[in-house]
C-alpha positions as CSV (number, residue, x, y, z in Angstrom):
1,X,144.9,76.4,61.3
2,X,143.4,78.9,63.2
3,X,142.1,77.8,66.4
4,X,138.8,79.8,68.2
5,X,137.1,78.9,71.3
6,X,133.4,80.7,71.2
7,X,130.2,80.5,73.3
8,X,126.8,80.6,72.1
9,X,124.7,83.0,74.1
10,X,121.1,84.1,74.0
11,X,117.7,84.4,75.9
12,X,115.4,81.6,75.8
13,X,113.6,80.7,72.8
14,X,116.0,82.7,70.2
15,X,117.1,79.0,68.3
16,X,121.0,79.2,70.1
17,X,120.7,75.2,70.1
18,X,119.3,75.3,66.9
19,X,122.4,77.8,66.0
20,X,124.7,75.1,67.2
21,X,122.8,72.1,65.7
22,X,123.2,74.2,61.7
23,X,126.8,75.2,62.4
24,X,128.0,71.7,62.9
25,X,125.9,71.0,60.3
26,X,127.1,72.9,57.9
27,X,130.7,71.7,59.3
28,X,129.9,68.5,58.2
29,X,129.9,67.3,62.0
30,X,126.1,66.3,61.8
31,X,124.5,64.0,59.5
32,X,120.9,65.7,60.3
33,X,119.9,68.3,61.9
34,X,118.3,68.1,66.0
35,X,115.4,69.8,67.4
36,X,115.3,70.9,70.6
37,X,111.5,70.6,70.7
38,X,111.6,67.3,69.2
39,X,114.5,66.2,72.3
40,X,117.1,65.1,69.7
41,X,119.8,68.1,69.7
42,X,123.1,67.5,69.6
43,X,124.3,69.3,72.3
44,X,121.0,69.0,75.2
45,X,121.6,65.2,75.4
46,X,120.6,65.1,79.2
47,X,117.5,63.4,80.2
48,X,116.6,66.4,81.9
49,X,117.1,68.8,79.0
50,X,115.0,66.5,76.6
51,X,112.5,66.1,79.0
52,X,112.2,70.1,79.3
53,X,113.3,71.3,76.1
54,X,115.5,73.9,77.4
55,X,119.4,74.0,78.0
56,X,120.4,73.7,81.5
57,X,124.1,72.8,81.3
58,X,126.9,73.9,79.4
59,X,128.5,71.7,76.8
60,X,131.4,71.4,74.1
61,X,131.4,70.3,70.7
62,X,133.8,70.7,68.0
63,X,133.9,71.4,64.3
64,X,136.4,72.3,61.5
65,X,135.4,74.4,58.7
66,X,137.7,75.8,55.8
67,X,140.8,77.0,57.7
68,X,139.1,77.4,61.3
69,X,139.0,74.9,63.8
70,X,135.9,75.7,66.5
71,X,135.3,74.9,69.7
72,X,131.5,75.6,70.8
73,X,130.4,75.7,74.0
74,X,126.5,76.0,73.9
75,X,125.1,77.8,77.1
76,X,121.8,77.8,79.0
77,X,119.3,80.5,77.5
78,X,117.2,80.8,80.6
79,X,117.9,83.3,83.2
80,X,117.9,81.1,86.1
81,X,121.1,79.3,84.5
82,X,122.7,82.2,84.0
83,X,125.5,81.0,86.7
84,X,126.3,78.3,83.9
85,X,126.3,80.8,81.2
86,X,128.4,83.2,83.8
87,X,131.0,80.4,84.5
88,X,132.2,80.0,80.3
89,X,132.7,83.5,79.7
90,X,135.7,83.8,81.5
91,X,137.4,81.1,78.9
92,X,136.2,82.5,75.7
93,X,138.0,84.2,72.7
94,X,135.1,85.7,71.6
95,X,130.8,84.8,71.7
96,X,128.3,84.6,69.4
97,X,125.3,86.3,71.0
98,X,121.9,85.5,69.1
99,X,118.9,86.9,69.4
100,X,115.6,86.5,67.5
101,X,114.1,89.1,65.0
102,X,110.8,89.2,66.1
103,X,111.9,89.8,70.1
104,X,115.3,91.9,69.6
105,X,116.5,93.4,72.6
106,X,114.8,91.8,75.5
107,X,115.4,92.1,79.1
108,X,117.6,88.9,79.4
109,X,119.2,90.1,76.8
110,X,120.3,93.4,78.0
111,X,121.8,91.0,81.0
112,X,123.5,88.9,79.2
113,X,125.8,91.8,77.0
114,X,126.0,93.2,80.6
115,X,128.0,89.9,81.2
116,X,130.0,90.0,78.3
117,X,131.0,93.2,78.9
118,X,132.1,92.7,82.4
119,X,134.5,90.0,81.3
120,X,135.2,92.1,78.1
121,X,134.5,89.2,75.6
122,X,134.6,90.2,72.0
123,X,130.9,89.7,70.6
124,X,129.7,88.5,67.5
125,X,125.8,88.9,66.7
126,X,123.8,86.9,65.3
127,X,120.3,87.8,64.1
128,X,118.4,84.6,64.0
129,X,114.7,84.0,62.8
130,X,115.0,86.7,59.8
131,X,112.5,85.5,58.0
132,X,109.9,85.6,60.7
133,X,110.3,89.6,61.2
134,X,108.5,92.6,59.1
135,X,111.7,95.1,60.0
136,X,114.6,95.6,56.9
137,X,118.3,94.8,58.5
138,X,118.6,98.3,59.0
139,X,115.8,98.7,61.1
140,X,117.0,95.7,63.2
141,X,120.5,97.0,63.5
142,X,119.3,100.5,64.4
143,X,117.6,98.9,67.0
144,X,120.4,96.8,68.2
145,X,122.2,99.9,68.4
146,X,120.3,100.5,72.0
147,X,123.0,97.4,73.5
148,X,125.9,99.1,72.0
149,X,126.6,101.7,68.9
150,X,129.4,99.4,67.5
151,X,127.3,96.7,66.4
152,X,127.8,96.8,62.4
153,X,126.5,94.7,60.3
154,X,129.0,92.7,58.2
155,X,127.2,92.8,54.9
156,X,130.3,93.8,52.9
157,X,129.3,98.1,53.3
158,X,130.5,98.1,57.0
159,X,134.1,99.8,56.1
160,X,133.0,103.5,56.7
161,X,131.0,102.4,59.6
162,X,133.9,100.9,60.8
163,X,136.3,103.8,60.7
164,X,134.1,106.2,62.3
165,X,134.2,103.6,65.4
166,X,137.6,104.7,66.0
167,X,139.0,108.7,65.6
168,X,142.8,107.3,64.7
169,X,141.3,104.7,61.9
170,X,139.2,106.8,60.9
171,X,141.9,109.7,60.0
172,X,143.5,106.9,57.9
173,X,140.3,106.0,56.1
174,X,139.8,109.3,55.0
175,X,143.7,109.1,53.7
176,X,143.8,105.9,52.1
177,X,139.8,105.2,51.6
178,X,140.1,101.5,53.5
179,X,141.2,100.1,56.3
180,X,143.5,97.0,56.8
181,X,141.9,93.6,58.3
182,X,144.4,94.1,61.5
183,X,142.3,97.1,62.2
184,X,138.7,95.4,62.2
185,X,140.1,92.5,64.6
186,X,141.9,95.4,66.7
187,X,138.2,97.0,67.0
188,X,136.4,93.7,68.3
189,X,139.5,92.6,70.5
190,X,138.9,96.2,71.8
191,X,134.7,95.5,72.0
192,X,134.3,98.7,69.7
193,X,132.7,96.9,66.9
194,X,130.1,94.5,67.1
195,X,129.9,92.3,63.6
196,X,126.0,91.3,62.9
197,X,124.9,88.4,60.8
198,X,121.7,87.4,59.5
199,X,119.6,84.4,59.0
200,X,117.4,81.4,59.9
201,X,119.2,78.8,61.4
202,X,116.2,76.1,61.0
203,X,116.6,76.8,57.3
204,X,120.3,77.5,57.3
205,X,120.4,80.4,56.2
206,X,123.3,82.9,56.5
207,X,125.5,80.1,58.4
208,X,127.9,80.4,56.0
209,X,128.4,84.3,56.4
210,X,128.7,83.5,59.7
211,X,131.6,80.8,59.7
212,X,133.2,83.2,57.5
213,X,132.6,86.4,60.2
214,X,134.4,83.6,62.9
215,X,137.3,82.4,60.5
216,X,138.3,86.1,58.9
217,X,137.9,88.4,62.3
218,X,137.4,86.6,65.7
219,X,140.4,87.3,67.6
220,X,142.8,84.3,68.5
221,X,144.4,83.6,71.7
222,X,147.6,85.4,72.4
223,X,149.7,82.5,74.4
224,X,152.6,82.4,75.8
225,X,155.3,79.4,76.5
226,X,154.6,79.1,80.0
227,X,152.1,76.8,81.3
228,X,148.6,78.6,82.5
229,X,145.4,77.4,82.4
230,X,141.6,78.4,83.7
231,X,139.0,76.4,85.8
232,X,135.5,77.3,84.5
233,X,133.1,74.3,85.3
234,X,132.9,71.3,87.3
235,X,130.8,68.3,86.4
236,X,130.2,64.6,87.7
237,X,129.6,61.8,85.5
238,X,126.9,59.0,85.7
239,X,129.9,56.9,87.5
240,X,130.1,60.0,90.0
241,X,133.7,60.9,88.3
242,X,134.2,64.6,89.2
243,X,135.5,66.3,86.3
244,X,137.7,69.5,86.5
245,X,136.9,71.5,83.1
246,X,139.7,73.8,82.0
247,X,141.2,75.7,78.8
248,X,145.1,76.0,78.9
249,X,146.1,79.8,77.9
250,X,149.7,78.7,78.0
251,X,152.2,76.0,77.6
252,X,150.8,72.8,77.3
253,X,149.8,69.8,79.3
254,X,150.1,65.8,79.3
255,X,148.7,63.3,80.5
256,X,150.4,62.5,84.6
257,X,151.8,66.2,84.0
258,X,151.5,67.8,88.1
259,X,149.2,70.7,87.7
260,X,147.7,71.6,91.1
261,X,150.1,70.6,94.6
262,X,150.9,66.8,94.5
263,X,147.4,66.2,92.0
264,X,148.1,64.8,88.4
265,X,146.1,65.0,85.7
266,X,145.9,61.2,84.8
267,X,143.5,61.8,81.8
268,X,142.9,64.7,79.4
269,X,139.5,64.2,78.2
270,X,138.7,66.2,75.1
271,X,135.1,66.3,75.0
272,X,132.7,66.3,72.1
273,X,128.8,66.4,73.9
274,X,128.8,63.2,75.8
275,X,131.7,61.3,74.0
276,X,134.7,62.1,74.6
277,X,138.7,61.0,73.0
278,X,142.0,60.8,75.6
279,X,144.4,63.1,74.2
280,X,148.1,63.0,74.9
281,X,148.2,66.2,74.7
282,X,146.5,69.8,74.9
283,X,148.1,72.9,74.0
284,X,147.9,76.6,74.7
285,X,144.4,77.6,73.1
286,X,142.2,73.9,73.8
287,X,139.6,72.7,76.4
288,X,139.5,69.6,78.4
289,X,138.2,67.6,81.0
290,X,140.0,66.1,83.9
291,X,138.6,63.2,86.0
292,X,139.3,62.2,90.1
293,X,141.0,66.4,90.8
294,X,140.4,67.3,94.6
295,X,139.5,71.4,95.4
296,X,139.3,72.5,92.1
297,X,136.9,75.3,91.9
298,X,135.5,77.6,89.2
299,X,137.3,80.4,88.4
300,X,140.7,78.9,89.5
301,X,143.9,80.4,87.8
302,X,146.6,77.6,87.6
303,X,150.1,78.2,86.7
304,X,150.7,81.9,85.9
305,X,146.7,82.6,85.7
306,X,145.9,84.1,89.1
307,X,142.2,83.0,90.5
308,X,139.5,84.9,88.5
309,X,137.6,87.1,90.8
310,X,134.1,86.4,92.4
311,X,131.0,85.7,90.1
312,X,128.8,88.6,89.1
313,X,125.9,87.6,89.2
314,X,124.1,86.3,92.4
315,X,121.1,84.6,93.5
316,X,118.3,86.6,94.8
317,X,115.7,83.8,96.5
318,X,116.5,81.5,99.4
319,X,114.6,78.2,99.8
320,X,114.5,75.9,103.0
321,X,114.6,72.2,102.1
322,X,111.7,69.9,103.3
323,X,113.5,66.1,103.2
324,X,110.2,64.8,103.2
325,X,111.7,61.7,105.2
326,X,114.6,61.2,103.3
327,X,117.5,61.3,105.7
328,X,118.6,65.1,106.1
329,X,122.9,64.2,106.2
330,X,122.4,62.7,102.6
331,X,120.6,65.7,101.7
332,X,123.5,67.5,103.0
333,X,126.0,65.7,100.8
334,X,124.5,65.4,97.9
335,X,123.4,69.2,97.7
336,X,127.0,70.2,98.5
337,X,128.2,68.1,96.2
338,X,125.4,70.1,93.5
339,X,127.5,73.5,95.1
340,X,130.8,71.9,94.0
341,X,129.0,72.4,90.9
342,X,128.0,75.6,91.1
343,X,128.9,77.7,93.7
344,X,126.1,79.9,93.6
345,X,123.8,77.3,95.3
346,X,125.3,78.5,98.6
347,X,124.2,75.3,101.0
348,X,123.8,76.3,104.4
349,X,122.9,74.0,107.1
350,X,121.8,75.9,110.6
351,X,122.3,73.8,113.5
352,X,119.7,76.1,115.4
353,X,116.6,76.2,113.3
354,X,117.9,72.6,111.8
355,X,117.1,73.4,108.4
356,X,119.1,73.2,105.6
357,X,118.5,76.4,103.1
358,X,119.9,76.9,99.5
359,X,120.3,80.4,97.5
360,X,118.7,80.6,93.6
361,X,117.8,82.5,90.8
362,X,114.2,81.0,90.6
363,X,111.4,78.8,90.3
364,X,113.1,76.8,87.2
365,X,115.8,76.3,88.9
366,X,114.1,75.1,91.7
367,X,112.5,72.3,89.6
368,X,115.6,71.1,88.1
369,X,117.3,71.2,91.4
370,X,114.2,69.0,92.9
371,X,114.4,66.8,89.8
372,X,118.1,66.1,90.2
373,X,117.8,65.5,93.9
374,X,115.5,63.0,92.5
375,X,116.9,61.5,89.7
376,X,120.6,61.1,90.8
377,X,120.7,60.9,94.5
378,X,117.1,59.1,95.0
379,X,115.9,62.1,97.4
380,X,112.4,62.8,96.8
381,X,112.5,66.0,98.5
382,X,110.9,69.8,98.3
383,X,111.3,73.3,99.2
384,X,109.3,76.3,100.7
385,X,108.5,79.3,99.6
386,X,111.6,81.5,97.8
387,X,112.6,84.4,100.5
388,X,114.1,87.1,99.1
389,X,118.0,87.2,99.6
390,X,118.9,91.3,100.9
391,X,121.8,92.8,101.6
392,X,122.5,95.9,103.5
393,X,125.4,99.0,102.8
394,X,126.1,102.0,104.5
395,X,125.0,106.0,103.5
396,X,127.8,107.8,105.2
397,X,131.5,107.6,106.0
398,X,132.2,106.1,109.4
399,X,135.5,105.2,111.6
400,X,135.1,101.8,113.2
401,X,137.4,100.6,115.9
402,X,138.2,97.2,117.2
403,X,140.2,96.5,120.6
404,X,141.2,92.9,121.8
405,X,143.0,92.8,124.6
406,X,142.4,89.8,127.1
407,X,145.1,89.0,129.5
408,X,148.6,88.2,127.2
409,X,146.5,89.2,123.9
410,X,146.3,93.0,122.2
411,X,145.6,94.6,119.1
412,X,143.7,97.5,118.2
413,X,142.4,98.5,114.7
414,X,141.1,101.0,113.2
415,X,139.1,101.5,109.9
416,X,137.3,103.8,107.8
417,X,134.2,102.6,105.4
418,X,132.8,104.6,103.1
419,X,129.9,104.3,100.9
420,X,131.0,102.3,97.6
421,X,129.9,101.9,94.2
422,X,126.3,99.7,93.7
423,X,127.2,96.8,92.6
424,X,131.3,96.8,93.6
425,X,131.1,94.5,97.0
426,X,133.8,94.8,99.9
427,X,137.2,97.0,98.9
428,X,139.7,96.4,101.2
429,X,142.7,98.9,101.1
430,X,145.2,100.1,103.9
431,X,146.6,103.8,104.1
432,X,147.9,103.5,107.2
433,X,151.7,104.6,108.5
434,X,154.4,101.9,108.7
435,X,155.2,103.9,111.7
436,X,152.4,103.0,113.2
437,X,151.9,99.5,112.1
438,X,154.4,97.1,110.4
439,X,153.3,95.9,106.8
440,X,153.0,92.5,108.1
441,X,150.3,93.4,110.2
442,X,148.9,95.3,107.7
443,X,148.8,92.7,105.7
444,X,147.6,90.1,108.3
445,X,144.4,92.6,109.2
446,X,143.8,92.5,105.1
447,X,143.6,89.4,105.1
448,X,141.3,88.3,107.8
449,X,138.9,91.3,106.8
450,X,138.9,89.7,103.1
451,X,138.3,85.7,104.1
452,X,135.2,87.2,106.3
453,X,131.8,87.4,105.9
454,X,130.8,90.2,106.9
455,X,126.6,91.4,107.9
456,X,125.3,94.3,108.3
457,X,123.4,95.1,112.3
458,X,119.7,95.9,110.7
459,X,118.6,92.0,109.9
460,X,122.0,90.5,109.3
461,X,122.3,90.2,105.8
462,X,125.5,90.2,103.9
463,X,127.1,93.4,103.8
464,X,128.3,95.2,100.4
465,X,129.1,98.2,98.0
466,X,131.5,99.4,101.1
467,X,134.9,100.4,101.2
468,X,136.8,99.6,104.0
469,X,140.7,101.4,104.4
470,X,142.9,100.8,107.3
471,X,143.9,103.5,108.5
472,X,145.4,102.9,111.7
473,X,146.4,100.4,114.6
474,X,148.7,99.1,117.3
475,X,150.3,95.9,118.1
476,X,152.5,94.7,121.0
477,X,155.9,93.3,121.1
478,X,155.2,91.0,123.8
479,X,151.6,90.3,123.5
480,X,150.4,90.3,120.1
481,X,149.7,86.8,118.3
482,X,148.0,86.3,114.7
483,X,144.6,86.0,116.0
484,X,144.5,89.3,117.5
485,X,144.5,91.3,114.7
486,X,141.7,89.1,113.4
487,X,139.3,89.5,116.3
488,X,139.9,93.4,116.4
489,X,139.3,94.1,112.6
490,X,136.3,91.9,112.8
491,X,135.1,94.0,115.7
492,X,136.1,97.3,114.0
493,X,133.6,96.8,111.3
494,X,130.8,95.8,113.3
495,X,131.2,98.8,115.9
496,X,131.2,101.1,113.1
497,X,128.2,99.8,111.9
498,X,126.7,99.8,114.8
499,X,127.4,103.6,115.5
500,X,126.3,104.1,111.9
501,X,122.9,102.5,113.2
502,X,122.5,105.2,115.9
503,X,123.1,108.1,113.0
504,X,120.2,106.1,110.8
505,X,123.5,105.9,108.2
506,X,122.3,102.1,107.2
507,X,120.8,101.3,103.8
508,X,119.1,97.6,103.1
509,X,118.8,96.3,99.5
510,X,116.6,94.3,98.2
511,X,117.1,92.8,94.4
512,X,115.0,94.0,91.5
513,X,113.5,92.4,88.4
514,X,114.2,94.4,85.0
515,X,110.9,93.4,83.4
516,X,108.7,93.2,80.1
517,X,104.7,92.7,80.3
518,X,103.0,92.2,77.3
519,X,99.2,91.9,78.2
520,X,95.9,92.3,75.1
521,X,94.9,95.9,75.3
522,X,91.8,95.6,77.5
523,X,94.4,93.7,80.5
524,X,96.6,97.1,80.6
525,X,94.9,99.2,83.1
526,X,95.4,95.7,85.7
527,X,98.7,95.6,84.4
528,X,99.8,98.8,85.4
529,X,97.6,98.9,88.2
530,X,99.4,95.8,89.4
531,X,102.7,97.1,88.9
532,X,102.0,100.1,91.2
533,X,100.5,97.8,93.8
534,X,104.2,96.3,93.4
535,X,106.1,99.5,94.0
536,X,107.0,99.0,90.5
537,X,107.8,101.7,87.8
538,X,107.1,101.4,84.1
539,X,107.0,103.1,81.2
540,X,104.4,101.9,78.3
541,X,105.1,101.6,74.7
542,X,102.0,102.3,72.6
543,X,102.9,101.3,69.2
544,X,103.2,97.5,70.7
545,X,101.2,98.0,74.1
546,X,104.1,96.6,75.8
547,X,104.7,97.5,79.6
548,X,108.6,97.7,80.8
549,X,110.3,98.7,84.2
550,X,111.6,97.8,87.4
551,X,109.7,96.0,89.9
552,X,111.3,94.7,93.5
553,X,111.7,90.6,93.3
554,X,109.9,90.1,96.7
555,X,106.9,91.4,95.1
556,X,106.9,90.1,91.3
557,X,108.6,86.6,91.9
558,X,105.3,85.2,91.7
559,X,103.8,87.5,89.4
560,X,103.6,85.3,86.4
561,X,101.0,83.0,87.5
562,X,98.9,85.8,88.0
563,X,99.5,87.3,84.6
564,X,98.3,83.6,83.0
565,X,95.6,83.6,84.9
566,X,94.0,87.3,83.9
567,X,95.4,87.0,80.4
568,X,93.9,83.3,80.1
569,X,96.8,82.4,78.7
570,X,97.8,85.5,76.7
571,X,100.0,87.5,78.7
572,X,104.2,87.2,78.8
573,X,106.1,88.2,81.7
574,X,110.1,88.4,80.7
575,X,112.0,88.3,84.1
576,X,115.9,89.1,84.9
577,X,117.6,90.4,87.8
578,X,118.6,93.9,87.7
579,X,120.9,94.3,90.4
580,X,120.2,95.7,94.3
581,X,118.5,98.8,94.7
582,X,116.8,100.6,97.8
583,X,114.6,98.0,99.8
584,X,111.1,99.2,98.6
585,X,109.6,98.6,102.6
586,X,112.6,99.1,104.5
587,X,111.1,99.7,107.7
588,X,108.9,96.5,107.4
589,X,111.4,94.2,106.8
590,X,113.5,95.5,109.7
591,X,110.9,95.2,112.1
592,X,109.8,91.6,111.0
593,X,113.0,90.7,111.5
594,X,114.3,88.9,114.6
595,X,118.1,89.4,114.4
596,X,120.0,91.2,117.3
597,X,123.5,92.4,116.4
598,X,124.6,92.2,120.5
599,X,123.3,88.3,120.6
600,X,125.1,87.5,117.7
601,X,128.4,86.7,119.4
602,X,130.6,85.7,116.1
603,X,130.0,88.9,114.8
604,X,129.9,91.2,117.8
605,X,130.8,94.8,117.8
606,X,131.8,95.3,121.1
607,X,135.5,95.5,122.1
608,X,138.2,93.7,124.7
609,X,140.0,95.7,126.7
610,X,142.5,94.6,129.7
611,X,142.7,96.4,133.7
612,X,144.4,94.6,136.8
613,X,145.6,91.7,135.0
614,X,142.1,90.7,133.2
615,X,140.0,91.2,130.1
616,X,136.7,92.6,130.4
617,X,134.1,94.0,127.7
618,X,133.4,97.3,127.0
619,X,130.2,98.5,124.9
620,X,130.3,99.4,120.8
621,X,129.5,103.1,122.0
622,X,131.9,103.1,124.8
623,X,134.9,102.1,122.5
624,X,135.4,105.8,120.9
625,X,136.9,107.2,124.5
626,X,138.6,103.9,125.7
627,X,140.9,103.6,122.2
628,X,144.5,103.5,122.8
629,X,145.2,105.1,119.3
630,X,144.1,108.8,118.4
631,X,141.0,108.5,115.6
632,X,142.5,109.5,112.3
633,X,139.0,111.0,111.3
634,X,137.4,114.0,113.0
């Protein structure tokens, strides 16, 4: 039987959970169909997701239909749970990605089959809410087109269409006139094609096609006979069990199997919603649930899977917590206990301002997160105002050097950063001489510059879209100890920046919103108005009067109120995050800021150097002619 693991994706309000609810339907898994509005679906079986009528959490449910056995995992449709939606696609073998007829391609949407193509997830479509729309499926599909040009609708005509995806299929289309089924799951392993469905899944309609789209082309897993598996979510129960979700690419696993050091996984909990079976075993293609594992974390390879890399997708508003009387330690655990959940949260607790601050994607979010506090920890707390979360990069290529060399201590480093990619973080390479420095150092400085994080000098914000290459240094026989190399690449970066400051080569980013407005006619010259005021940009389209552009988050986070207010009800503001651009009032937010790169002494750019048997500190701009080692740039 074939065996698929799939996640339902979609913006808000396109009927995924109603998608789920008809497919296990159909499946014969439900006896009736649930509503999300009416707080009975099958899957959104927290209090907190009835109460709301919106999915917040992942979960998993199961069905078998014909030949093909289905995992599901249903994902938030709201863009401040992206993170959740984020954390599944790293385990799928393909997603279904629905989106309604009457809204198409919305903002969130664009996001989302952003997502799916970072993690290169073969993508079913389907087209829900058919019989609400006026457009014929070719219209809908020619529209669809704008995500990607291999989205084909599967209506039993798609062969051509499918050829011409591909220049070598094609040649044997034109030789044979059809193409084998190997060649149409080749395409969507590949992401070239795109199958589309259609239907209403309140009515049930075109469920059926779909099962059968799933069962005939969704790729399967490819697994091998050693043991692998992948971390993608962890979850606590209402006993406070912390559960350790993975999906096993290889081998298999048993229960008191050791999977992780000297940790055993005692139980392997198959889960369907919120029941769940013990299985005695899982094997290379399932999901489970472990109970009781200890520094398990999302994304975490396990066997021959290495650790996934970092999350895509960011927060872009910090809030400060307000305990409101509750005691502030419990605070502390229990929200660090929510970021065990999901690492985005980002708890920081500053001993200084003695405030504890947390990073999210928005005010929903923010509610839940209250609500939770609430509901399972008994902390009736709040939060301030959102700030908005920058980050700063660099304009030009710089050399930064980094000398530590207290009495009985030395190492110098030296390293150039250059302006990355938007959007590709920290690189950390070395091209420097094993003459000059011996790989184990290398590696050592690699290391330390990867497990920091680094800031930028203008406000302190996290530093990014750099890249940062080795490219030279010096060690001592006698004097140079691990740590060394440590302090000296830390200061490298930091007195580069700093000289990159003096040369006005610093950049800060702020994130933006992609947005869509739709306000009656008479609201569009506010609208636009409005949107200027932002520092926004727009373009306006006049068959629907619909307003769509980029806007900076600091100034349209709160936007939405306003629209409800002049609309009376009528407007809709469609909100994602778009990324880090250009900080719209750079030299604003610079000079409100209080931060001082020279008092920040964990992060300081100046430089160690030793004279008559003691250390003593030589300035950031001083450090260019007191270097031991020659400057590899000019």
């Amino acid at each position: 039987m074939k065996h698929i693991v799939t996640g339902i994706i979609a913006p808000v309000d396109s009927g995924k959970t109603t998608l789920t609810e008809a497919l296990l339907y159909k499946a014969g898994e439900l006896k009736k169909l649930g509503r999300v509005d009416n707080g009975d679906a099958f899957l959104d079986f927290e209090e907190l997701e009835r109460k709301r009528g919106i999915t917040i959490f992942s979960h998993q449910a199961n069905l078998t239909w014909k030949n093909l056995q289905l995992t599901l995992l249903d994902t938030p449709g709201h863009v401040d749970f992206v993170s959740q939606t984020e954390q599944v696609l790293r385990v799928l073998d393909c997603a279904i990605m629905v989106v309604s007829a009457r809204d198409l391609i919305t903002s969130h949407a664009r996001t989302l089959w952003n997502l799916l193509d970072f993690y290169h997830v073969p993508t079913f479509v389907f087209v829900n809410k058919l019989d609400l729309s006026e457009l014929s499926k070719a219209d809908i599909v020619q529209r669809l087109k704008q995500l990607d040009q291999g989205i084909v609708a599967f209506d039993g005509t798609e062969t051509e269409e499918l050829a011409e995806l591909d220049d070598a299929l094609l040649e044997k289309y034109l030789e044979t006139d059809s193409i084998d089924q190997t060649d149409v799951l080749a395409l969507i392993r590949q992401r070239k094609a795109f199958p589309c469905f259609f239907g209403s899944a309140l009515k049930l309609e075109g469920i059926d096609a779909l099962l059968q789209g799933l069962a005939d082309f969704a790729p399967e897993l490819k697994s091998r006979n050693q043991f692998g598996a992948r971390v993608f979510k962890i979850s606590h129960t209402e006993k406070n069990e912390r559960l350790t979700w993975l999906r096993v690419f290889g081998g298999s696993l048993h229960p008191k199997d050791t999977i992780l050091d000297d940790q055993k996984a005692n139980e392997l909990r198959v889960y369907d919603a919120k029941r769940y079976d013990a299985a005695k075993e899982i094997v290379a293609g399932q999901i489970c649930a472990i109970p009781n594992l200890n520094e398990t974390f999302v994304g975490q390879g396990l066997g021959f899977l290495e650790n996934d890399a970092a999350s895509c997708m960011t927060p872009v508003l910090s809030y400060a917590l307000n305990p409101n009387g509750c005691d502030l330690h419990a605070c502390l655990v229990a929200l660090k206990e929510l970021e065990d959940e999901d690492e985005h949260l980002h708890v920081v607790w500053s001993k200084q301002l003695n405030e504890l601050r947390v990073q999210l994607m928005g005010p929903i979010q923010l509610e839940v997160l209250q609500q939770i506090l609430k509901d399972r920890y008994e902390l009736d707390v709040s939060f301030e105002q959102g700030r908005t979360l920058y980050k700063e990069t660099i304009t030009q290529t710089i050399e930064g050097v980094g000398h530590f060399e207290p009495l009985r201590h030395y190492a110098e480093v030296h390293l150039i950063m250059e302006p990355g990619k938007p959007g590709s973080g920290l690189v950390f390479s070395s091209d420097c001489n094993l003459e000059e420095l011996d790989k184990n150092w290398q590696n050592q400085i690699l290391s330390c510059l990867k497990s920091k994080e680094h800031i930028g000098v203008l406000i302190g914000a996290p530093l990014t879209d750099v890249k940062i290459t080795l490219a030279t240094g010096r060690a001592s026989i006698k004097h140079t100890v691990g740590g060394d190399f440590r302090q000296a690449s830390g200061r490298a970066v930091r007195q580069g920046l700093m000289m990159l400051k003096e040369r006005q080569g610093l950049k800060l980013l702020e994130p933006w919103y992609r947005f869509v407005l739709k306000v009656p006619e008479e609201k569009l010259g506010r609208a636009m108005n409005d949107i200027q005021q932002m520092s926004g940009t727009f373009s306006l389209d006049q068959a629907t009067g619909t307003l769509s552009g980029l806007a900076p988050v600091s100034e349209m986070q709160s936007y939405a109120e306003t629209v409800r207010t002049y609309t009376r009800g009528k407007g809709l503001l469609e909100l994602s995050v778009d990324g880090y651009r250009q900080c719209h009032n750079e030299q604003e937010v610079v000079s409100n800021s209080s931060y001082d790169p020279l008092s920040d002494l964990e992060n300081t750019p100046q430089s160690v150097f030793c004279a008559h048997g003691a250390g003593y500190t030589v300035d950031w701009s001083d450090v260019p002619e007191m270097a031991h080692v020659p400057y590899k740039s000019s």
